[in-house]
C-alpha positions in Angstrom: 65.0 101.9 107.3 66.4 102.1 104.3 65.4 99.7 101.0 67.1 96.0 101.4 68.7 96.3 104.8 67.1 93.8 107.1 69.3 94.4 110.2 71.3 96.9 112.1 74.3 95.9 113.9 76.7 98.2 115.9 80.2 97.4 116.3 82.4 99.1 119.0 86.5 98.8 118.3 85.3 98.7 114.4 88.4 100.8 113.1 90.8 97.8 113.1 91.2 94.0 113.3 88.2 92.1 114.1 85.8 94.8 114.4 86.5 96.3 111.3 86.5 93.2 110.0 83.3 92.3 111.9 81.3 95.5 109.9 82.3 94.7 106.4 81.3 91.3 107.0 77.6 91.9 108.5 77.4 94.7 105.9 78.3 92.0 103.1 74.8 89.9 104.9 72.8 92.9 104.2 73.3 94.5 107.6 73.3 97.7 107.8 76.3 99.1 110.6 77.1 101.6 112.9 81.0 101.5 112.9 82.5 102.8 117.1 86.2 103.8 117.9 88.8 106.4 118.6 90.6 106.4 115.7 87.8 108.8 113.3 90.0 108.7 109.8 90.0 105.1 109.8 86.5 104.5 110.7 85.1 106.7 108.4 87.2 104.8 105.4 85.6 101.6 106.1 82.4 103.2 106.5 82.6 104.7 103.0 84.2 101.6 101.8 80.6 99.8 102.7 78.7 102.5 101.3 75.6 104.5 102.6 74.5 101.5 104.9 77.2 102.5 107.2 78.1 105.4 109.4 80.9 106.0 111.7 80.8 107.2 115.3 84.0 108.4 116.9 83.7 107.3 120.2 85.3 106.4 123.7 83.7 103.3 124.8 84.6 104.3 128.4 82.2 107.3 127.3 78.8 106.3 128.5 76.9 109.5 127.1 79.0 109.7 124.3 78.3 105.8 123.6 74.8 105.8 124.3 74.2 109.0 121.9 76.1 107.2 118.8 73.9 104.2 119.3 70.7 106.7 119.2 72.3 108.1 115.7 72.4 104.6 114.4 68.8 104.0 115.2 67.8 107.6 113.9 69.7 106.5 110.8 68.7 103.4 110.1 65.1 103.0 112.5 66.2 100.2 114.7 69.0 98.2 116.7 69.2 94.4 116.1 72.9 93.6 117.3 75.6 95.0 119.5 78.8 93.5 118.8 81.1 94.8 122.3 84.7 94.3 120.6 86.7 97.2 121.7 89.5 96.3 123.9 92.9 97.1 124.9 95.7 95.0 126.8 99.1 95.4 128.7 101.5 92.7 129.3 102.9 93.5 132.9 103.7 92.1 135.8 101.1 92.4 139.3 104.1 93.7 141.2 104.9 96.4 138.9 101.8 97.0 137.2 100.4 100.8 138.4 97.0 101.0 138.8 96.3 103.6 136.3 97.2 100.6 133.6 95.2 98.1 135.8 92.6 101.1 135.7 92.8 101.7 131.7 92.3 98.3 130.8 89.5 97.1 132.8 87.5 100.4 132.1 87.6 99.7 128.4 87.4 96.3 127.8 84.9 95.6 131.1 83.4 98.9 131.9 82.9 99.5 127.8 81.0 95.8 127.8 78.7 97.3 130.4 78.6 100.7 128.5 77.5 98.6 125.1 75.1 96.9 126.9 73.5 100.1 129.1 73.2 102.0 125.4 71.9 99.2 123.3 69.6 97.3 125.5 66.6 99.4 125.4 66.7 98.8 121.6 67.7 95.0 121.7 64.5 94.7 123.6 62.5 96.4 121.1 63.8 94.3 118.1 64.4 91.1 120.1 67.9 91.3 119.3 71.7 90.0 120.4 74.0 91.2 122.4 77.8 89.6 121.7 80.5 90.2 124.1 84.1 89.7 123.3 85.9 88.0 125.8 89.1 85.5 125.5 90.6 82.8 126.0 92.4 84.8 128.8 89.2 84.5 131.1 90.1 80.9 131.3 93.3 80.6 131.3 95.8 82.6 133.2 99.4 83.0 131.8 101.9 85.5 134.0 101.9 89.0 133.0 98.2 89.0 131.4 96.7 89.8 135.0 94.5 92.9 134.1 93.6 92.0 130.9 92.5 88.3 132.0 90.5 89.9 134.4 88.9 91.7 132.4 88.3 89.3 130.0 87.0 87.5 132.7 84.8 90.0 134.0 83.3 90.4 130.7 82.6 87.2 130.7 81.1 86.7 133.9 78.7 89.6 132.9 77.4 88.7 129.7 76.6 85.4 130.8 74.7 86.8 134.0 72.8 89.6 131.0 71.7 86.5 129.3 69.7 84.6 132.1 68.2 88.5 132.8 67.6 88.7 128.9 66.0 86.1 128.2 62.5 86.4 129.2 62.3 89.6 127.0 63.7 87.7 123.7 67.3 89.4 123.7 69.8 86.7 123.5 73.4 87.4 124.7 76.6 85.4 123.4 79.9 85.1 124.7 83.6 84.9 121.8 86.7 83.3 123.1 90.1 83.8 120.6 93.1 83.0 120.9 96.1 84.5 119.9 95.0 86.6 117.1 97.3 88.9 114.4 95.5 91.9 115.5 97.5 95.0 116.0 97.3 94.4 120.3 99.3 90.9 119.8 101.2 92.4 117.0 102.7 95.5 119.3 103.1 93.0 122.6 105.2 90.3 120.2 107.6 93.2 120.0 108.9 92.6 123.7 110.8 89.8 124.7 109.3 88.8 127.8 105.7 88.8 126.0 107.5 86.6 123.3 108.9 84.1 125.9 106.2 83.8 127.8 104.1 83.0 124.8 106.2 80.6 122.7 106.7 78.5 125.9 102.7 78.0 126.6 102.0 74.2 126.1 100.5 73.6 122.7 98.1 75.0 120.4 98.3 78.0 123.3 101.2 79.3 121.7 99.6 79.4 118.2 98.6 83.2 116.4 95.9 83.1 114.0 94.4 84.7 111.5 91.8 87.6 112.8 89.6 86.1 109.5 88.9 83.6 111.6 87.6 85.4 114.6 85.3 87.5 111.9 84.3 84.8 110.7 83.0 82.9 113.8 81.4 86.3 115.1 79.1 86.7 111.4 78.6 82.9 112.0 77.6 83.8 115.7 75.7 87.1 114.8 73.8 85.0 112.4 72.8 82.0 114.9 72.6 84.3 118.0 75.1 81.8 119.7 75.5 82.4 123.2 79.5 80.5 122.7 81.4 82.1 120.1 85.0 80.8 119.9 87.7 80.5 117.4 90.1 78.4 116.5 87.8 75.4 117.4 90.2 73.6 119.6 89.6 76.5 122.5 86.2 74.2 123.6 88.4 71.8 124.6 90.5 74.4 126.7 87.0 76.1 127.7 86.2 72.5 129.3 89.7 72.1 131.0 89.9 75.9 131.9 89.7 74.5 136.1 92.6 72.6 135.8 94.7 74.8 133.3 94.0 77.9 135.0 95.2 76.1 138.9 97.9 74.5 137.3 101.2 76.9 137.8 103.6 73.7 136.9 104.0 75.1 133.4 104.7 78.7 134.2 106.6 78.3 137.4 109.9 77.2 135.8 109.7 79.9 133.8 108.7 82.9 136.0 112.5 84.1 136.7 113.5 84.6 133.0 110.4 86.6 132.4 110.6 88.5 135.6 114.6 89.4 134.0 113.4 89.9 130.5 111.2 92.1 132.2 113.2 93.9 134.5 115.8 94.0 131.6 113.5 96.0 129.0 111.5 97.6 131.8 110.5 100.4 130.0 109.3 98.4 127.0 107.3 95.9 129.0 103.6 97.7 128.7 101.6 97.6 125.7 98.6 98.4 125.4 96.8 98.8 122.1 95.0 101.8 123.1 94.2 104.8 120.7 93.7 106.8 123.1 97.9 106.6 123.8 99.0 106.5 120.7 101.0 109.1 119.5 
């Protein structure tokens, strides 16, 4: 390993936003860090921008092979695996009855099949070090505003899997967290507040569920989380009060069912513009 790193972390979706954010961080703790994602250019500048305790991997998290062999460079590199931070994730904003399955498809293979892909690469070498596994979920898995379908189920998913990991981890010293965000001013939120229906929907969620904040403080709370090997990550803090309501917010339809016909039109109206999904894979 080399001289005055202590840990290794790797960071899937570690181009942008929180995961990018995410590996300067840890590398600022003394970590070294293996950055994943599609987009090379931009992971190799933040990986240069920490310096030679970092190294990029271009990457398709749907890629199990291709994930599994970037996670073996980052041992080769660096001699061990102490953290996998699962962050990659993408996200569409359309409705059930006009959403095609290749979208449903998309987003559940990255952001729950590329959980299970994290964990199937780094596990053998979690075990070794006794390290953490952190998935990134949302507060979509507990809450379930119209339009969000595939990617609260995915969230939801992810959910659901790291917390069964963590009762099969535990015996062998690998501890397994689960982050919850909100809205976030990542580039996924950014690209959906540019359709109206998305907008609408948003601004008329009760309460601090309409808020967007900063993606420091979801870096922030994962370093914090990394550090502790939390098995609750969340960010802004009010979300444990939504995590503790999430039965009754997510069966309550009373605030979304006045509202359902002038998304359906905004929808309908901007048809073509009503997908997003923060996908590099898509981008032109």
């Amino acid at each position: 390993m080399a001289k005055g790193i202590a840990k290794v972390a790797v960071v899937t979706g570690a181009a942008r936003g929180i995961g990018a954010g995410v590996a300067h961080a840890l590398a600022k703790k003394g970590y070294a860090v293996a950055l994943v994602g599609l987009e090379g250019e931009l992971l190799r500048q933040n990986a240069k921008a920490i310096g030679e305790s970092a190294l990029a991997f271009e990457v398709d998290v749907t890629d199990r092979l291709a994930l599994g062999n970037a996670v073996e460079g980052a041992r080769e590199r660096f001699g061990r695996v102490d953290v996998m931070v699962s962050n990659a994730g993408i996200g569409n904003y359309e409705l059930v009855r006009d959403m095609s399955a290749e979208n449903f498809n998309r987003v559940m293979d990255v952001n729950l099949g590329g959980t299970f892909n994290a964990a199937k690469a780094a596990l053998p070498h979690l075990i070794e070090s006794k390290g953490y596994f952190l998935a990134v979920a949302s507060i979509a898995a507990a809450v379930a505003p119209p339009g969000l379908a595939a990617y609260g189920a995915s969230k939801a998913g992810t959910e659901a899997f790291a917390n069964t990991l963590r009762a099969e981890m535990a015996h062998l010293g690998v501890d397994v967290g689960v982050a919850y965000f909100g809205w976030l001013q990542t580039d996924l939120v950014k690209q959906a507040g540019e359709f109206t229906a998305f907008t609408y929907m948003r601004t008329h969620l009760p309460g601090p569920l309409k808020a967007i904040s900063s993606v420091d403080i979801a870096v922030q709370a994962i370093v914090q989380g990394v550090e502790r090997r939390k098995r609750r990550v969340l960010a802004p803090g009010w979300l444990r009060l939504a995590l503790l309501l999430r039965w009754p917010i997510a069966g309550d339809v009373s605030m979304f069912k006045k509202h359902m016909p002038e998304i359906e039109r905004l929808c309908a109206q901007s048809a073509r513009d009503t997908v997003f999904i923060s996908d590099p894979a898509r981008r032109s």
